[in-house]
N, C-alpha and C positions, 0 to 999 in steps of 0.2 A: 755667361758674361764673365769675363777673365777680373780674378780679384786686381786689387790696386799693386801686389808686387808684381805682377805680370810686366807692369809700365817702368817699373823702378831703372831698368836699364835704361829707359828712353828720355831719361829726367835730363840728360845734355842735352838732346833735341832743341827745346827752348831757349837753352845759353848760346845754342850756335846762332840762332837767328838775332838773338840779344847783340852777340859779336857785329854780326854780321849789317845789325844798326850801328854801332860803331862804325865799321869800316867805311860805310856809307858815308856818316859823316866826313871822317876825315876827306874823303875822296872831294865831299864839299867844299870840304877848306883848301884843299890846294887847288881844284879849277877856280876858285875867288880870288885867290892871291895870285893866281898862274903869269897874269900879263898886268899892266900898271894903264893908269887912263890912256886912252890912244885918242890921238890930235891930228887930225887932217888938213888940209886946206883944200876950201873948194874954189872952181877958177876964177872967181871975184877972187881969192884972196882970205876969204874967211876963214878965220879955224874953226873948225869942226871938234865938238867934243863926244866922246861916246866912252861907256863904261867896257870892262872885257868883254871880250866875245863869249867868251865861254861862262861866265858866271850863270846862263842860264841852265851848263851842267851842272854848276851847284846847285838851282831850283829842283832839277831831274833827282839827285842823291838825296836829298831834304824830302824831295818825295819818296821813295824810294826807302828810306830808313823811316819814313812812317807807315807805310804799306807791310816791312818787315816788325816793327814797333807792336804793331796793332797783330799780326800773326802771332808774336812769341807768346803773349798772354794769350789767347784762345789756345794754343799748339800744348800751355802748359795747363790749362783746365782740363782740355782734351782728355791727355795722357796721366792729368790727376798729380803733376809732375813740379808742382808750385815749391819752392823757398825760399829761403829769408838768405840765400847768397845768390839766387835768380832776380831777387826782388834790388837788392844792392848792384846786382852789375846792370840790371837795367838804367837805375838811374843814375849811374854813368854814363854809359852808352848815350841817355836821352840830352845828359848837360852836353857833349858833343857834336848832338847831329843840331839839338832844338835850341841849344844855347850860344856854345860857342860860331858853329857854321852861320848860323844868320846872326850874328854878331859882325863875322865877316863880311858879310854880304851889306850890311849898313855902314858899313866902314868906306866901302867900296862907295855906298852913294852921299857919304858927307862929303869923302874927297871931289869925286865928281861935282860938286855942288860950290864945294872953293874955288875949285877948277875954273868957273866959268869967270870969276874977275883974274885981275891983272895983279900974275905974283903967288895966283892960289895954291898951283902945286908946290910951293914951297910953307904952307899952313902948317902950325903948329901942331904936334900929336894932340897938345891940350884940345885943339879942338876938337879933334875925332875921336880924343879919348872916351864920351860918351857912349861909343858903340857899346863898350864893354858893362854896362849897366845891364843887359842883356843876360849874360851869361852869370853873373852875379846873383840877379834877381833869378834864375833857374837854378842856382845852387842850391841857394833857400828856400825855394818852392818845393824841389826836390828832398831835400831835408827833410822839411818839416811832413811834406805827405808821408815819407818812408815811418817817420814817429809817431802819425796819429793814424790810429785801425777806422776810424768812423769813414773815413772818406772812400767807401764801397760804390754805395749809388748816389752819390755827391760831391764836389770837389770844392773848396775852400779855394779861390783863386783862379786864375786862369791856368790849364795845363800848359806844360813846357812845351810841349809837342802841337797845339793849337796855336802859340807864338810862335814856332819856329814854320810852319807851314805858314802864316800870312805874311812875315818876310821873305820866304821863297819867292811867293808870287809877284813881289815887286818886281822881279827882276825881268819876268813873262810878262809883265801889266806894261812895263817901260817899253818894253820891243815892240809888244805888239797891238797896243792901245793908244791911236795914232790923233788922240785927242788933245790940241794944245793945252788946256788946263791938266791936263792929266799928266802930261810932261813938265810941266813948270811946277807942281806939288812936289813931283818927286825929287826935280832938283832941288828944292828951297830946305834950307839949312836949318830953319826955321819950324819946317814942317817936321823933316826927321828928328830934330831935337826931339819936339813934342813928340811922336810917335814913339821914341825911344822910351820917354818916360812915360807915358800910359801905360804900355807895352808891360815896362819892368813893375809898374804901380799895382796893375793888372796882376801878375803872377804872385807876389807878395802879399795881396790882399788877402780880408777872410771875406770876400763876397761868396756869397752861395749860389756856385754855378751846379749843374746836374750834366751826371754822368750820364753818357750815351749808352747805356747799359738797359736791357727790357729783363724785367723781373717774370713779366707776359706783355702777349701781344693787344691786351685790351688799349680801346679807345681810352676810357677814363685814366689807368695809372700812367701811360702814357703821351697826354695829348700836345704837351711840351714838344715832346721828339717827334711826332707825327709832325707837326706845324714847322718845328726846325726844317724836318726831312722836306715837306714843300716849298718854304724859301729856298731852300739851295738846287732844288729843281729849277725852279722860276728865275735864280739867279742866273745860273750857267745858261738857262735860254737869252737872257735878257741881256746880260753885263759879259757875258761870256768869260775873258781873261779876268775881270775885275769881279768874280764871281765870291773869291777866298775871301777878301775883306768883309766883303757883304755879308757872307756866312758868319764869319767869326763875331762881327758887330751882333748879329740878328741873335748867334749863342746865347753871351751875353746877357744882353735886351731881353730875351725870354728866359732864359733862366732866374733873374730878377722879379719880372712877371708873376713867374709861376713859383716862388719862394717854396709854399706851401709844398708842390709836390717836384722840389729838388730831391728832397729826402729819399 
């Protein structure tokens, strides 16, 4: 077994993929900003509103830089390749993809949501300015994890990266979740407020959520994550698009539950 300098060369390996959640994000944020509300009329006469087309390539990068998120820390245990300027450019990288990008993407659906009276697309930034609670509350989530070592197999708060995936999905639930309540939530102004501030309440808190992490594969120190892992099967059979909220709630919900073995 080759000692730990063997890997010492390969200690960028994990920074690239760190980047490489960067660039994802960013890629985020311009398909969201890419095109402004688009207004049709249909041959009645009615305007048609609809969010970009492409915002749901910003759900795809959001995915996508949590797919590479979750590789660079295994890639950096892997190779034994962990430190304290991997651990700083990650959460960079994470206020980008999980904070800022779906900041964007809620920005997108307040507008849309003014949009629908008389005069909306001329709405004040003050109203949309709440998107930005988002990436705010992911500074300081981020902060404060980088300060405190105890947070291994536990996390004080919502991670940035589990808000930034349930706002993705809004965008995938809107297109293709053809249920009139389910379209009328997402436009209500009302709604996103509130979801804003949970959202950002959520990340700042010290609730004691548990880390997806197996110390082993037993039933007992595990049975939280086993149970997780079965709602989110049952979800995606069941709610299909609407699968990520329901997961993220159920996290949560069970990590509160099982207080005891968040530790």
């Amino acid at each position: 077994m080759p000692n730990n300098s063997s890997f010492r060369g390969l200690g960028g390996i994990p920074n690239f993929f760190t980047l490489l959640n960067l660039v994802f994000g960013c890629l985020a944020i311009i398909f969201t900003l890419q095109n402004g509300i688009i207004i049709t009329v249909d041959p009645t006469g009615v305007q048609l509103l609809n969010i970009p087309e492409k915002i749901w390539m910003a759900s795809l990068f959001i995915g996508l830089a949590a797919l590479v998120d979750f590789l660079d820390g295994f890639v950096a245990r892997l190779f034994k390749a962990t430190s304290g300027m991997g651990k700083q450019l990650d959460s960079l990288a994470d206020l980008v993809s999980f904070g800022v990008a779906p900041a964007m993407i809620m920005y997108q659906f307040l507008r849309l949501s003014f949009a629908q009276s008389a005069g909306g697309l001329e709405v004040s930034i003050w109203w949309l300015s709440p998107a930005l609670l988002l990436p705010c509350a992911a500074a300081w989530r981020l902060a404060r994890f980088n300060l405190d070592e105890s947070q291994s197999f536990s996390f004080k708060g919502l991670p940035v990266p589990a808000t930034g995936i349930f706002v993705a999905s809004l965008p995938l639930i809107y297109w293709n979740v053809h249920e009139s309540w389910v379209q009328a939530l997402l436009l209500n102004k009302w709604f996103l407020f509130g979801l804003l501030v949970s959202l950002s309440w959520l990340m700042v808190s010290s609730l004691p959520l548990m880390a997806l992490k197996f110390r082993d594969l037993s039933l007992k120190n595990n049975l939280p994550k086993y149970i997780l892992a079965a709602i989110a099967i049952a979800a995606v059979l069941i709610f299909t698009w609407m699968a990520v909220p329901v997961v993220v709630l159920a996290y949560v919900l069970i990590s509160l539950l099982f207080k005891s073995k968040a530790a």
